[in-house]
ZAMARGU-4260 file (C-alpha; in steps of 0.2 Angstrom, whole numbers, plus 5000, padded with zeros to 4 digits):
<rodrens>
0) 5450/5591/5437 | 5463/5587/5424 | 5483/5586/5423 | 5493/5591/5407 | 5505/5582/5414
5) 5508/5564/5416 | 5518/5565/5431 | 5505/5574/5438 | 5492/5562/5435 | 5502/5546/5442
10) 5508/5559/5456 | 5488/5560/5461 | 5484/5542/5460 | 5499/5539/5474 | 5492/5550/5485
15) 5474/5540/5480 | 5484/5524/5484 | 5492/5530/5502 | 5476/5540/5507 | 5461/5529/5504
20) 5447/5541/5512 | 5450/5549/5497 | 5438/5539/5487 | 5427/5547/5499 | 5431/5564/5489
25) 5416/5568/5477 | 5432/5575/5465 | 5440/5560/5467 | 5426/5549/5460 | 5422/5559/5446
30) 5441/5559/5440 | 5441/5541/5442 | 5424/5539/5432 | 5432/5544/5416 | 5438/5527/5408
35) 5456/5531/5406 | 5459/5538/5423 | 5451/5522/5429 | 5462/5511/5421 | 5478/5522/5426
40) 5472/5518/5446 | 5468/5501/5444 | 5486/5498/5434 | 5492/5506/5448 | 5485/5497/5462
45) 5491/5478/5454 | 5506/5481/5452 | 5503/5492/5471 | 5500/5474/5477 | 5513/5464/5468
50) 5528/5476/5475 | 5521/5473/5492 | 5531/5455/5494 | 5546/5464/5489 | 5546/5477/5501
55) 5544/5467/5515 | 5562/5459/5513 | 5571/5473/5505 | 5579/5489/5507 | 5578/5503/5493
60) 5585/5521/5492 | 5566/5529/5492 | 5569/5546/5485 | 5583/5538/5474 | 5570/5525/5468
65) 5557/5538/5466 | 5566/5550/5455 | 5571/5538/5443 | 5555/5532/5440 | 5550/5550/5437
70) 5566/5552/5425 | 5559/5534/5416 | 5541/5540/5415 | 5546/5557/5406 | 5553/5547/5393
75) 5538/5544/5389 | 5530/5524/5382 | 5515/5514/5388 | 5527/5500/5389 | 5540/5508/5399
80) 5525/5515/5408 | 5520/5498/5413 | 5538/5494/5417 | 5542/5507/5429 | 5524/5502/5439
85) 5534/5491/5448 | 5545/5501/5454 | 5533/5516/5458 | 5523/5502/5470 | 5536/5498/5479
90) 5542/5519/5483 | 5524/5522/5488 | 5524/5505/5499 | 5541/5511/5508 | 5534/5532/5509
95) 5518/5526/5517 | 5526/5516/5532 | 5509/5509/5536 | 5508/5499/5521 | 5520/5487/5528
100) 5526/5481/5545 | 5527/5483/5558 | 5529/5482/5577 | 5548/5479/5577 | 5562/5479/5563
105) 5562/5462/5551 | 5574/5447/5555 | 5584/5440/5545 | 5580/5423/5547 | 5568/5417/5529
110) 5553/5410/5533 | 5545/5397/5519 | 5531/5404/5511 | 5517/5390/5510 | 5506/5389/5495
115) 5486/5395/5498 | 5470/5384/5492 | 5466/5392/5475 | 5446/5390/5481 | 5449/5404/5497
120) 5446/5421/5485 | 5440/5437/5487 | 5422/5443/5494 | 5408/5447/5480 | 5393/5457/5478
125) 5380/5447/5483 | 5368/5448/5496 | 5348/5440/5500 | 5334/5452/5502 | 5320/5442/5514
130) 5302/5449/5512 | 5291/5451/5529 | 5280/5436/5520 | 5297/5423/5520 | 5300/5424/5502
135) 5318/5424/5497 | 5329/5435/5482 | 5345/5432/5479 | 5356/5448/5473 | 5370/5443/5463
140) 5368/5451/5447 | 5380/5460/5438 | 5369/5468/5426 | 5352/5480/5432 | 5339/5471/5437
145) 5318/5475/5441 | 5308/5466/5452 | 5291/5466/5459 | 5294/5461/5480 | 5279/5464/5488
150) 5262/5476/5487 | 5267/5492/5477 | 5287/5490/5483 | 5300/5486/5468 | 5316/5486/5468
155) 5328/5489/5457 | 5346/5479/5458 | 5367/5477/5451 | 5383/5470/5458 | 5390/5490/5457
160) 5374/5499/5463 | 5366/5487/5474 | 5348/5490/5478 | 5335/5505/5476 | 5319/5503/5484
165) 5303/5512/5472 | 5288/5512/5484 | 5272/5515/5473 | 5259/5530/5478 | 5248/5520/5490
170) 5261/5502/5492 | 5260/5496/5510 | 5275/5498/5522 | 5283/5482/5524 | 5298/5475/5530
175) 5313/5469/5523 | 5329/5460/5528 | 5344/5461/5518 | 5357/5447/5523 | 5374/5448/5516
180) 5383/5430/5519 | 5403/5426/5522 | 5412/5431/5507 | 5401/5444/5503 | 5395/5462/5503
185) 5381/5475/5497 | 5376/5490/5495 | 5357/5496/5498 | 5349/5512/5495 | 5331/5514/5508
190) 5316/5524/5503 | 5323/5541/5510 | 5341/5542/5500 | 5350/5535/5515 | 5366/5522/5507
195) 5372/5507/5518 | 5385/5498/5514 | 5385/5480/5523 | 5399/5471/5526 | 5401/5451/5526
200) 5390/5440/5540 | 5379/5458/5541 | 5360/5461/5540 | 5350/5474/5541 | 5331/5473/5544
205) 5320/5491/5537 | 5302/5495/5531 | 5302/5498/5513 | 5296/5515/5517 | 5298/5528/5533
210) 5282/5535/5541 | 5278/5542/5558 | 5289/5552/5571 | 5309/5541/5566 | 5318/5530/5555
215) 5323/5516/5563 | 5333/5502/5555 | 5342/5487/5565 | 5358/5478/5562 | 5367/5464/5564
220) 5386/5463/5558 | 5395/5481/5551 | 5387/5493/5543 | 5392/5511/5536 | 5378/5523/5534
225) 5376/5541/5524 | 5359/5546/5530 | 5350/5559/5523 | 5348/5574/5529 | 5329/5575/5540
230) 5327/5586/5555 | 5309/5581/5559 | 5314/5563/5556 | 5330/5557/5565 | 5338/5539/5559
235) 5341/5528/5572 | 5351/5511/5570 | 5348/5498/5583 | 5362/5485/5584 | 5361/5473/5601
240) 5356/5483/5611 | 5364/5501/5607 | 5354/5516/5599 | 5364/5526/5590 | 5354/5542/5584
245) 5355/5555/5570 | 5347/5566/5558 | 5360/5566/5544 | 5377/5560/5545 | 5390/5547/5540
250) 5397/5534/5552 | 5399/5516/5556 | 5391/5503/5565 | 5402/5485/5572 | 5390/5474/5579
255) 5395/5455/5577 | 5390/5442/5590 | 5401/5443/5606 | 5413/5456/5599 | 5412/5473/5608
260) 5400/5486/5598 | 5411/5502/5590 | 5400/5516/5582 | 5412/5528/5575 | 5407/5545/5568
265) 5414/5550/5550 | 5407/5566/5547 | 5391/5575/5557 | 5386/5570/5573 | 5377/5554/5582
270) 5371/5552/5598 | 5374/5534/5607 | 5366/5525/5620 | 5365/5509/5629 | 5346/5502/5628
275) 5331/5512/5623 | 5330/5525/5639 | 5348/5526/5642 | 5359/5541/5646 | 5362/5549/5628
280) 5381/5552/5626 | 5387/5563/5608 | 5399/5558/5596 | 5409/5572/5585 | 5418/5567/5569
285) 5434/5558/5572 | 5430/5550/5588 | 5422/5529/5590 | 5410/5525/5603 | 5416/5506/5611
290) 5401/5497/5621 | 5409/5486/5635 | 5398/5492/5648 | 5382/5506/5651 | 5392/5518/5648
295) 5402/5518/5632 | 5422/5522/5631 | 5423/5537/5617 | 5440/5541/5610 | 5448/5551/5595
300) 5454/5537/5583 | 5460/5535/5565 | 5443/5533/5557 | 5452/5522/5541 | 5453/5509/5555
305) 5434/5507/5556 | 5427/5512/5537 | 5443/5507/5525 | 5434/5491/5522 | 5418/5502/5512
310) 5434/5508/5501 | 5439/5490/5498 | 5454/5490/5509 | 5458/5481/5525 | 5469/5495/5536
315) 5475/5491/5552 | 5485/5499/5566 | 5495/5490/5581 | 5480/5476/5579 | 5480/5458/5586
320) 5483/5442/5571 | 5465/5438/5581 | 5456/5452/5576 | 5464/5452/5558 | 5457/5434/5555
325) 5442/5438/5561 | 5441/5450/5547 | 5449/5439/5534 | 5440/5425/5537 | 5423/5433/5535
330) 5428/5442/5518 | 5437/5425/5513 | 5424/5413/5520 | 5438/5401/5530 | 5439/5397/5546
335) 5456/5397/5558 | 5464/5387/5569 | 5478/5394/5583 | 5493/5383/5590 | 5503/5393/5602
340) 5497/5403/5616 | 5504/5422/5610 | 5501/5421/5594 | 5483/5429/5594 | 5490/5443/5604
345) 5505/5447/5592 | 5502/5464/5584 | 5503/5471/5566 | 5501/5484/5556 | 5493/5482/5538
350) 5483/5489/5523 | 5480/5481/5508 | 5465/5479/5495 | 5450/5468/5500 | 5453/5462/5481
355) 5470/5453/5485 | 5472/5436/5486 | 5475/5429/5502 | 5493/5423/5498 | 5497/5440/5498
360) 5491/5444/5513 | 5500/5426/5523 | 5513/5430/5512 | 5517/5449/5520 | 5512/5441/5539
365) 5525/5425/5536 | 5537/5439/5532 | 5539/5444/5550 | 5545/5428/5553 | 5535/5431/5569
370) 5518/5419/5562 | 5518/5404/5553 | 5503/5400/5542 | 5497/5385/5534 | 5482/5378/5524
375) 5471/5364/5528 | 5457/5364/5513 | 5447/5381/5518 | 5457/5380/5535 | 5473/5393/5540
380) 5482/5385/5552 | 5491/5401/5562 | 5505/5398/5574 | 5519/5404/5582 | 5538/5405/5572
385) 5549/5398/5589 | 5566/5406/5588
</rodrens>
């Protein structure tokens, strides 16, 4: 895929930036796998990030804005080109209107943006593969690595690929855990081709090969999977106590602690149910699967809510500041304290990088004059903006 012009090529990277499922795209990530388209995305996407402050507190003539960036960017100049990203941020931040809030018009009252603790950064690639004897690995490499983990099982590791599992002819099934930690994700590649992506405060336990009549893996935390494609051999994920069932598909999996379970479906199609000889219910793509009781409460929803974070965004529609945090705090390893009885009701709506800082984040949030958010150490303090 390739643009003669360059208006054409910033033109695609906006609609990248406002449609994140894009990266998805199998044309998507080979254009952005040559170098200089690469660098033309993630040029974009800073300076994306740094227009978001702005937008939140002031007004702009969009399609005015817009086509005088085109006119600037015609003009030609990497300088001018670089100058003009600014602006370009900020058209696509007011076109998309869920890049910003929210839930009711901004005030005009200013709210006092408090500085963050430089030590609250961004989740990693990193991750700690557990063998079935006890023995402990630690995955934080950011070059390719080889290593020999058990009887005839090697595995083969990076910071961008994650793991790949190379079972010798005649190497005994065992099985493995991969923990991911606060402030952290992987990526792990099983025996079959299947992908998972894990998400912070995840693990997923799996033999290092798949014999007999399934493929059965179980989870703890979020996980998205791309299973490869085996009719005689369905893939069956196990997280608490929900069996979600497929034979080659792409979906999610939210299992943590006391939060309700969500399987939702990207692409395919699953079949859910609540303990091993429960009623079977089927998924089609587009719909989530939420576990409060036996029988599970499937609706159609915006899929980006549930898989954005696999694209390195956070995305969120009409959400509680509760169930943000819960979020931010596992990627940013903090913890979060509430004064005020609403404020972990109050609803927003979001969608920025995984790769921000937090200060941007707080920073857009404060901007609704609706929160107030402090730091304590690796503490946020949230509370409510009395008016």
């Amino acid at each position: 895929m390739k643009f003669e012009k360059e208006e054409d090529r910033l033109n695609f990277v906006t609609e990248i930036l406002n449609h994140p499922e894009m990266l998805r795209e199998v044309r998507v990530r080979e254009w952005l796998a040559e170098p200089h388209n690469k660098d033309l995305y993630e040029e974009c996407r800073r300076y994306l990030e740094g227009g978001l402050r702005l937008t939140v507190s002031e007004q702009l003539d969009v399609e005015g804005e817009y086509q005088n960036f085109i006119r600037k960017m015609k003009s030609g100049g990497q300088s001018r080109r670089i100058a003009w990203f600014s602006v370009a941020a900020t058209v696509v931040i007011l076109i998309s209107a869920s890049w910003w809030l929210l839930e009711n018009s901004l005030l005009s009252k200013k709210q006092e943006v408090m500085p963050v603790a430089e030590h609250i950064v961004p989740g990693r690639n990193q991750a700690v593969l557990i063998t079935e004897s006890g023995e402990k690995f630690v995955l934080n490499a950011s070059q390719g690595e080889s290593r020999e983990v058990g009887e005839g099982v090697r595995v083969e590791y990076d910071s961008l690929s994650g793991i790949n599992y190379n079972l010798a002819e005649g190497g005994v099934v065992r099985y493995h855990t991969l923990r991911v930690p606060k402030g952290a994700e992987y990526k792990l590649t099983l025996n079959d081709g299947t992908v998972v992506w894990l998400n912070s405060e995840s693990e997923l336990r799996y033999p290092t090969s798949f014999v007999g009549e399934k493929r059965e893996v179980f989870l703890t935390g979020e996980g998205y999977f791309s299973v490869a494609h085996d009719e005689k051999q369905p893939f069956i994920v196990v997280s608490s106590d929900i069996y979600t069932k497929v034979y080659g598909t792409e979906f999610n999996v939210r299992s943590y602690g006391d939060e309700e379970v969500h399987v939702t479906l990207v692409q395919g199609r699953v079949s859910v149910k609540k303990t091993e000889g429960g009623s079977e219910y089927t998924l089609n793509p587009g719909e989530n699967a939420r576990f409060v009781e036996s029988v599970p409460e499937i609706t159609k929803v915006n899929v980006n809510r549930y898989i954005a974070w696999k694209d390195g965004y956070f995305y969120y529609e009409n959400e509680s500041m509760e169930s943000i945090m819960d979020d931010l705090k596992r990627w940013y390893d903090f913890d979060v304290v509430y004064v005020g009885n609403r404020v972990k009701d109050y609803r927003f709506e979001l969608w920025v990088s995984r790769d921000s800082e937090i200060s941007v984040i707080t920073d857009l949030l404060m901007k609704t004059n609706r929160v107030g958010i402090k730091v304590n150490g690796k503490t946020l303090v949230v509370s409510e903006v009395v008016r």
